[in-house]
ROZADREN-562686 format. One record per residue (C-alpha): residue number from 0; residue in one letter; x, y, z. Coordinates in pm, whole numbers, always signed. Layout:
// ROZADREN-562686
(r NUM; A; (X; Y; Z))
...
//
This chain:
// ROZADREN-562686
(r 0; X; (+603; +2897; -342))
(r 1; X; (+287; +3064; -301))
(r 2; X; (+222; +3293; +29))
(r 3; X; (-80; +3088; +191))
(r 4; X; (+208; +2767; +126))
(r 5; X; (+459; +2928; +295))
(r 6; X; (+259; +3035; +584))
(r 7; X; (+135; +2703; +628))
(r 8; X; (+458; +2565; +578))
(r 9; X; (+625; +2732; +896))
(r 10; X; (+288; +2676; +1102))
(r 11; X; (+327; +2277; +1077))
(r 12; X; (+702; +2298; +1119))
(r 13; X; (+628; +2528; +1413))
(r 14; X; (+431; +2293; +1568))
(r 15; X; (+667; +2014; +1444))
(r 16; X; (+931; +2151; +1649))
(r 17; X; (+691; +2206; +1984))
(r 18; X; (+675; +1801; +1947))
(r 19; X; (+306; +1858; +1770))
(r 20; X; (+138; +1790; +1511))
(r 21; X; (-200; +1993; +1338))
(r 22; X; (-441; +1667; +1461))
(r 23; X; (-307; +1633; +1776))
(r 24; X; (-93; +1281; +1671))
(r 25; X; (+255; +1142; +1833))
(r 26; X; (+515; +1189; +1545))
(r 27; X; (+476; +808; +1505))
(r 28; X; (+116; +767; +1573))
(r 29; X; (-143; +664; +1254))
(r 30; X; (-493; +781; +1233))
(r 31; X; (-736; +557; +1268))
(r 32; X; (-766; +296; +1051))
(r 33; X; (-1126; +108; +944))
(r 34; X; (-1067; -199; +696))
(r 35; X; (-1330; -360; +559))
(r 36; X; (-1359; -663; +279))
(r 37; X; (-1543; -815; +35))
(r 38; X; (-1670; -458; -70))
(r 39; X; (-1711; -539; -381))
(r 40; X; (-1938; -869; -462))
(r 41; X; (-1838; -896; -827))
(r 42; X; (-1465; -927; -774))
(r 43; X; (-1281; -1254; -675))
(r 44; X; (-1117; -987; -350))
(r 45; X; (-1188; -683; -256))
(r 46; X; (-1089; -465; +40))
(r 47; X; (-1146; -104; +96))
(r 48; X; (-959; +103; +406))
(r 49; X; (-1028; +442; +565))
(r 50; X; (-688; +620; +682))
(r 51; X; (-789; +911; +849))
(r 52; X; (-995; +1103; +568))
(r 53; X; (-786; +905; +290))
(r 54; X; (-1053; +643; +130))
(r 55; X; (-857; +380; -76))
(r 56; X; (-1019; +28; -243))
(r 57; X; (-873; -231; -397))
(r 58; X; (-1031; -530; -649))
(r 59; X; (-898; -834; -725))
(r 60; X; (-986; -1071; -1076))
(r 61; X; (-811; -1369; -1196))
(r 62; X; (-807; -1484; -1542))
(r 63; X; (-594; -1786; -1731))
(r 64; X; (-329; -1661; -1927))
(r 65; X; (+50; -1826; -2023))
(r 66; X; (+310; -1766; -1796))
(r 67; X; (+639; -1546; -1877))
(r 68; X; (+893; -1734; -2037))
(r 69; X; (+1133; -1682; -1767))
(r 70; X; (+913; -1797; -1553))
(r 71; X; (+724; -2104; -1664))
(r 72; X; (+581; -2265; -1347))
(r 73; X; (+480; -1953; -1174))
(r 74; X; (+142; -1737; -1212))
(r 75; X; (+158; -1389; -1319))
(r 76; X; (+83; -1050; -1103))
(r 77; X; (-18; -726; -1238))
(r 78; X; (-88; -419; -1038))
(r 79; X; (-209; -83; -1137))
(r 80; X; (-343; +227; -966))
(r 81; X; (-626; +522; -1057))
(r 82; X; (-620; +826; -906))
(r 83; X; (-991; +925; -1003))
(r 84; X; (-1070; +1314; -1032))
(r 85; X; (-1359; +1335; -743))
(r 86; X; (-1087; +1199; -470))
(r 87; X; (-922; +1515; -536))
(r 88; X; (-889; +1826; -751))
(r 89; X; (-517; +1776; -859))
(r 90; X; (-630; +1437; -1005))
(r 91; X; (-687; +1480; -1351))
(r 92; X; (-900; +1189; -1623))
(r 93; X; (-677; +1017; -1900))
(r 94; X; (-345; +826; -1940))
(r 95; X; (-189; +702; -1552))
(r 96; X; (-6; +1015; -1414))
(r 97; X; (+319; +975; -1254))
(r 98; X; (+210; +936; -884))
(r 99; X; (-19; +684; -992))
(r 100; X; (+241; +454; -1165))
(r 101; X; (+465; +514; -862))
(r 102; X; (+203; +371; -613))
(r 103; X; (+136; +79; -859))
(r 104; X; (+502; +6; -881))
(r 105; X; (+548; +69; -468))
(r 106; X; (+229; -197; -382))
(r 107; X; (+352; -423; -650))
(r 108; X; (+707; -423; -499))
(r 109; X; (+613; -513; -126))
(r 110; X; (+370; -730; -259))
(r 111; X; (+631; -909; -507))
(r 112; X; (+949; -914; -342))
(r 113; X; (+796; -1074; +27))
(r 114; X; (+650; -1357; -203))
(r 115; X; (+314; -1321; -2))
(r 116; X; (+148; -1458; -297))
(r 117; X; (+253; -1810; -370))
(r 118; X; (+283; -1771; -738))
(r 119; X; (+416; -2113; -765))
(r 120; X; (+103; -2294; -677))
(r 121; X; (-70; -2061; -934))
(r 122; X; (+42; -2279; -1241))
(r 123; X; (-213; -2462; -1416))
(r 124; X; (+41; -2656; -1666))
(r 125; X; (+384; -2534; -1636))
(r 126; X; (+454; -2315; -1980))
(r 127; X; (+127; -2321; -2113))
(r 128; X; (-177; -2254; -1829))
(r 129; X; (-79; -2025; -1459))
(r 130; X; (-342; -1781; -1277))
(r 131; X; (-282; -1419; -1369))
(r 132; X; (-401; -1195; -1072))
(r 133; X; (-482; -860; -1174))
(r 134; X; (-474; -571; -835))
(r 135; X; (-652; -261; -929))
(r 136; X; (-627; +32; -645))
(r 137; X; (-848; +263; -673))
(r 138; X; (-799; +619; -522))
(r 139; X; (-1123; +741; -359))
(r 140; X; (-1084; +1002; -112))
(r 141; X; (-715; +1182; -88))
(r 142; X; (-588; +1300; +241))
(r 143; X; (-221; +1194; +246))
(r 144; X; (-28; +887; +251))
(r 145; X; (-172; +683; -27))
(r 146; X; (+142; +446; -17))
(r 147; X; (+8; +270; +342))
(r 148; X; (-336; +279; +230))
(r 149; X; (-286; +121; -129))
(r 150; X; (-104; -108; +57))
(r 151; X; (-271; -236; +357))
(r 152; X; (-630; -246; +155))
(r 153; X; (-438; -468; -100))
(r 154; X; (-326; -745; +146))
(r 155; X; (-656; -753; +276))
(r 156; X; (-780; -790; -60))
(r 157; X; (-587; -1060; -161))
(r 158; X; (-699; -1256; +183))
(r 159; X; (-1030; -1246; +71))
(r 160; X; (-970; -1375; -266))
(r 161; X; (-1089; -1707; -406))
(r 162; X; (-938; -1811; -693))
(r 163; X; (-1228; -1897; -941))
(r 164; X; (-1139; -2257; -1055))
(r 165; X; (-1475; -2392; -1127))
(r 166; X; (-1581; -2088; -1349))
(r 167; X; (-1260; -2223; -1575))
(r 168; X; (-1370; -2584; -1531))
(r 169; X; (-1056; -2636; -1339))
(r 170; X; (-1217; -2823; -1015))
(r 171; X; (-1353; -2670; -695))
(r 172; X; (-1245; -2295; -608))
(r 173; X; (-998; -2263; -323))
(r 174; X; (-861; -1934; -136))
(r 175; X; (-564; -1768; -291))
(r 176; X; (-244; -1952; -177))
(r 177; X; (-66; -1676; +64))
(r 178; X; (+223; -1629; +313))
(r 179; X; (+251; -1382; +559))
(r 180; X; (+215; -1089; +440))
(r 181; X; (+505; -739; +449))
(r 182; X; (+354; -463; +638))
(r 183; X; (+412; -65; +456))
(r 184; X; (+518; +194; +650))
(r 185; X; (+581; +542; +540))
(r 186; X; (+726; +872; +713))
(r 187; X; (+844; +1204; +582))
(r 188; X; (+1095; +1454; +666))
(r 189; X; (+976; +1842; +723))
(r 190; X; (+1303; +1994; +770))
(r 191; X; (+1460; +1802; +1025))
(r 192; X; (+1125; +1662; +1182))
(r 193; X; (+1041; +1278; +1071))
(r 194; X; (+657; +1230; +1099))
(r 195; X; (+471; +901; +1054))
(r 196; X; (+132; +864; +833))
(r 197; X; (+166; +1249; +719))
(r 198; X; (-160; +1417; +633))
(r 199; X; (-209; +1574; +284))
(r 200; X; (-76; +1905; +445))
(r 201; X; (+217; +1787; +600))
(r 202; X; (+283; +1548; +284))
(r 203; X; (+295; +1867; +54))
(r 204; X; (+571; +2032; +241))
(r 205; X; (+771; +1733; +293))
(r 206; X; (+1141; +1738; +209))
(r 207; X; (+1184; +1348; +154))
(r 208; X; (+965; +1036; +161))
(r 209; X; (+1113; +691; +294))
(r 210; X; (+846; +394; +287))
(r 211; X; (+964; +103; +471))
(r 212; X; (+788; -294; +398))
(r 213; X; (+898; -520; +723))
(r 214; X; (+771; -853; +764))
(r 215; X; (+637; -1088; +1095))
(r 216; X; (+1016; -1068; +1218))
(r 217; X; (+1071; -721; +1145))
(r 218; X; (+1303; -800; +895))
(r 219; X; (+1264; -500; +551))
(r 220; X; (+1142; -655; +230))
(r 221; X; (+1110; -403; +64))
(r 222; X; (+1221; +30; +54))
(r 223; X; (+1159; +340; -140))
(r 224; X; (+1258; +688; -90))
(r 225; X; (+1074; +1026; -281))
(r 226; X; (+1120; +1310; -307))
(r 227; X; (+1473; +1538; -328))
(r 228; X; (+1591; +1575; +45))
(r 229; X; (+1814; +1297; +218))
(r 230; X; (+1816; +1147; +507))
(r 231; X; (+2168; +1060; +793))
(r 232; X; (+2202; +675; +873))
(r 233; X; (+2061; +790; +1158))
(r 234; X; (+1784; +887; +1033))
(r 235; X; (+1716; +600; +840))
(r 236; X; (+1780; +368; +1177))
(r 237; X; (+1521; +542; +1346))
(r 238; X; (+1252; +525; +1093))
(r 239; X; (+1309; +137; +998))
(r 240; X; (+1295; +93; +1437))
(r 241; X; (+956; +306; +1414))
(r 242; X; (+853; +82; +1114))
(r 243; X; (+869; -233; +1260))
(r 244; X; (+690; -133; +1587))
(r 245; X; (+380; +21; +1388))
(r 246; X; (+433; -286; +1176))
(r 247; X; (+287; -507; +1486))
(r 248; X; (+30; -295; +1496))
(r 249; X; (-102; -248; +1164))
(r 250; X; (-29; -666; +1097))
(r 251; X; (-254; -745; +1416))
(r 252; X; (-524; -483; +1226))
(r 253; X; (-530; -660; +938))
(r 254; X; (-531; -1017; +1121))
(r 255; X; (-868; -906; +1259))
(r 256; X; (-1019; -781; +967))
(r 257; X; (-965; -1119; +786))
(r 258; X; (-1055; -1323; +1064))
(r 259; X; (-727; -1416; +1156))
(r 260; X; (-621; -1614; +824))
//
């Protein structure tokens, strides 16, 4: 570690143990969130979200395709993630880089395993014909916590898709069959200090990542830890309690931005 690292390091944890944090935030509190949809006109969704200075959008196509074989009646979901060079320095052109897949495979996840899209009603003829919705995040402006952004921009995305039936000659287009959706929460440890929605300075001193997907009842759909540290059941209690209450609040976000679908 760098000297100018290391300095900063014990600064924020400084703070951290005073109760504050470098933008003035409650340990649990997000920054300020503007969601917007329909961003991008050539796209069957789109959604793009400002987290604080991160700046994250997400497009949605559909195309025919055959299903899986182990999955014959059911529509297929594919998810990947850019992290272009101009959102920040450390983001470098050519093949996905590991973060990348990581927040592909963490959107996909909370996305997948709460069933919010109804991949059922996206078969066309079971075996042969189903929807295959592609979700393409795309990294504009890095500040920290790309996991809630990706996220959150995503399920707005999807509730402004229209699945594009009459372009395939398959009848009248109709909105993309959802359920309610899992809301992504993620904190990090500093130490001994658990923070909510960390910055890009507290995220690169962070001992251990824990993302937490909860649904309308506050029940977890979905969970993954980063990074090396570890966390007590304690811990781990206290961060799924703080999950579900910023859930309400980030859900209730999102319900106004899509016009309470």
């Amino acid at each position: 570690m760098t000297l100018t690292p290391s300095i900063k390091r014990e600064y924020i944890i400084n703070l951290g143990r005073q109760g504050k944090r470098m933008d003035n935030r409650e340990f649990h509190e997000f920054r300020n969130i503007k969601l917007e949809t329909n961003v991008v006109k050539k796209a069957e969704g789109s959604a793009r979200i400002h987290l604080g200075n991160t700046q994250v959008m997400v497009g949605i196509k559909m195309d025919v395709g055959e299903p899986y074989p182990d999955t014959p009646d059911s529509g297929v979901l594919t998810t990947a993630a850019e992290l272009i060079p101009m959102a920040s320095p450390d983001f470098e052109a050519g093949p996905p880089r590991e973060e990348a897949i990581e927040l592909a495979r963490v959107v996909d996840r909370g996305v997948r395993e709460s069933e919010v899209v109804d991949v059922e009603k996206l078969c066309i003829e079971p075996g042969e014909k189903v929807w295959i919705l592609f979700i393409d995040i795309h990294i504009l402006d890095y500040d920290g916590n790309l996991f809630d952004a990706a996220s959150l921009a995503t399920l707005a995305a999807l509730y402004s898709t229209t699945v594009p039936a009459e372009r395939f000659e398959l009848g009248d287009d109709y909105p993309l069959p959802l359920r309610e959706p899992p809301i992504s929460c993620t904190s990090i440890k500093m130490d001994d200090i658990i923070i909510f929605d960390p910055s890009l300075d507290e995220e690169l001193i962070a001992d251990a990542r824990l993302t937490v997907a909860t649904d309308v009842n506050g029940d977890i759909r979905a969970m993954q830890k980063g990074l090396n540290g570890s966390y007590s059941k304690e811990e781990i209690q206290k961060i799924i309690k703080a999950s579900v209450d910023n859930g309400r609040h980030l859900r209730e976000l999102l319900k106004q931005t899509i016009g309470g679908k």
